[in-house]
N, C-alpha and C positions, 0 to 999 in steps of 0.2 A: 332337674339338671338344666343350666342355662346351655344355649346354643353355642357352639365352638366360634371362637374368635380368632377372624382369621385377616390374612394367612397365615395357615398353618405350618409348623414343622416337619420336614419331612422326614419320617426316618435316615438314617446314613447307611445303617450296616441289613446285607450286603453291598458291595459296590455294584452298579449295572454290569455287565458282559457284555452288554452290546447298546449305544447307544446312536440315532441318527437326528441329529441338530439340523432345520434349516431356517432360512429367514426367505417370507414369503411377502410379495410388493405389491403395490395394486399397479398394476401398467394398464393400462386402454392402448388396443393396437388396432388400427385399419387397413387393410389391404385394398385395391379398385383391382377389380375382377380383370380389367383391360387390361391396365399397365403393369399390373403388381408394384405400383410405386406401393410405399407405407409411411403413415404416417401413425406417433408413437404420443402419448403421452403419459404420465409420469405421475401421479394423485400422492398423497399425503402417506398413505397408509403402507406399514413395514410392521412385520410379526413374528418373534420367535416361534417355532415349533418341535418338539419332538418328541419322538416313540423310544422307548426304554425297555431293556429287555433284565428282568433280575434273574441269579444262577440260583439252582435248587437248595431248598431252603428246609428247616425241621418245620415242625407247626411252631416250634418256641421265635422263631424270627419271622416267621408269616405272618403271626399275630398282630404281629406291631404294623406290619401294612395293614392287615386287614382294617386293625381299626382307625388307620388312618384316611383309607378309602372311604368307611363307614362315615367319619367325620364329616367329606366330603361333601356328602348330600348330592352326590349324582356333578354335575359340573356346573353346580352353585357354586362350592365353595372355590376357594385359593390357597395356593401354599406358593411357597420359594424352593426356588430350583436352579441353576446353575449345571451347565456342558462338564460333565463330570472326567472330561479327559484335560479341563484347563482349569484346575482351581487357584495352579499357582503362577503367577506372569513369568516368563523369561527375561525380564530386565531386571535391573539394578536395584528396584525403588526399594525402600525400606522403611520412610518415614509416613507421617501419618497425613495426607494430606486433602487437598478442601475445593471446590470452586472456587476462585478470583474472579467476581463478577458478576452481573446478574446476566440469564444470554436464555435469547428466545425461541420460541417452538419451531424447528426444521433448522436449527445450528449444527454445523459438522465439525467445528473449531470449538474448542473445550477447553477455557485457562485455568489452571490449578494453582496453588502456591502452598506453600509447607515443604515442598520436597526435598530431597535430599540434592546438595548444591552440585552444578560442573558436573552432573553426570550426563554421558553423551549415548548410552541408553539406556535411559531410566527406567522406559518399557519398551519393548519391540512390539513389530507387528503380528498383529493374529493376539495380542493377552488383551483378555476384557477386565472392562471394569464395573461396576456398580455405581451409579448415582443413589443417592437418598437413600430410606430403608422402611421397613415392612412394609404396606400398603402400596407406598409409593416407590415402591424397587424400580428403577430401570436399566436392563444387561445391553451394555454396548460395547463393540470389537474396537480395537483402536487399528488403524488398516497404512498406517506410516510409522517408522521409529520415533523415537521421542528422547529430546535432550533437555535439560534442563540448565538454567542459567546461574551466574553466582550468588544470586539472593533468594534460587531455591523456586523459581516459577518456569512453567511450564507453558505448552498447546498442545492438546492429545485431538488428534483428527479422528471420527468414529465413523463409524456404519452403527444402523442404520440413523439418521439425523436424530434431535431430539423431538419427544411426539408429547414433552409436555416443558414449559420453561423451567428453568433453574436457578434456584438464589445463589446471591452471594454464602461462601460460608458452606454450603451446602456438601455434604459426607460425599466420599469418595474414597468407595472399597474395592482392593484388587485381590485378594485373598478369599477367594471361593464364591466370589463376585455371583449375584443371583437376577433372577426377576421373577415377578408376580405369575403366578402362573395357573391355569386350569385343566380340569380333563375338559376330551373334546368331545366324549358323548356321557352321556349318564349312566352307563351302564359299565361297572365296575364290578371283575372278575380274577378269580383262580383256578386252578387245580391244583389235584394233588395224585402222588403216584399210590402204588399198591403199599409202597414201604413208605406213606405219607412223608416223601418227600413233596413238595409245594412249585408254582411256577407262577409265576406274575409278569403279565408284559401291560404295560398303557403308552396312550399317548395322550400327548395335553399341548396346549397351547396359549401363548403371550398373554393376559390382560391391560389392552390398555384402557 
């Protein structure tokens, strides 16, 4: 059997019950013992994270975790993943649209083109979207509205910046929008109840 190519697929079904998303920064902070003045700065590094909770399950839907965890190899592997309470944006957009431009690592101005024309929210704030795809997945918030102009181009502002460049041309999904993802330790688990019902919680976090 050759080695799982990843990342991998994540099962879909069940949906989580309970899931907690955060985005974790690198800050450097100092305080002077004296004055309590602080000074603050600000490093490169920004990381999705989160813990996921699945509802009880037969062994016939367990399975399909199980061997997806198995897959896994402890938090070697990778799968995609996506905030399962926003797969679908609350703006307008519809059509299928792309990078306009090539734009460099730590941009927060994002130009798109394809889109759907004179829409004046194309996306709102808080819908993520997706750069590129498998390997190179990156899940970004768009944290301003967003309008579009008459020949269909755009600016989507993100959190957190970009943590790798971006071609021109380059894919742009907002439709259950994902990223690269890991567990966060190796040790991947279940139970199960007296009437083998099943229960599965993880957490994982961002690769960049």
């Amino acid at each position: 059997m050759a080695n799982p190519t990843y990342p991998l697929t994540m099962p879909t079904t069940p949906n989580f019950v309970r899931s907690e998303w955060s985005i974790s920064r690198a800050v450097g902070l100092s305080k002077s013992p004296f004055s309590f003045t602080q000074q603050a700065f600000e490093y490169t590094g920004a990381v999705w994270t989160a813990s996921v909770t699945l509802p009880p399950m037969t062994r016939a839907q367990a399975v399909e975790w199980q061997a997806f965890f198995m897959q896994l190899h402890g938090s070697f592997g990778t799968f995609l993943m996506g905030d399962p309470d926003a797969k679908n944006v609350r703006g307008t957009v519809a059509n299928t649209i792309a990078v306009n431009g090539n734009h460099v690592l730590g941009a927060y101005d994002i130009a798109v083109d394809g889109a759907d024309t004179s829409e004046s929210q194309l996306f709102k704030k808080g819908d993520y979207v997706q750069f590129n795809s498998g390997a190179t997945s990156k899940l970004h918030m768009i944290i301003a509205d967003v309008a579009s102009n008459g020949s269909g181009e755009a600016t989507l502002t993100i959190e957190p910046p970009l943590s790798s460049a971006l071609s021109n041309d380059a894919t742009v999904s907002y439709v259950s929008p994902k990223a690269v993802m890991r567990m966060s330790n190796n040790e991947l688990s279940w139970n199960a109840s007296h009437i083998s019902l099943y229960g599965v919680s993880f957490s994982c976090e961002e690769v960049l």
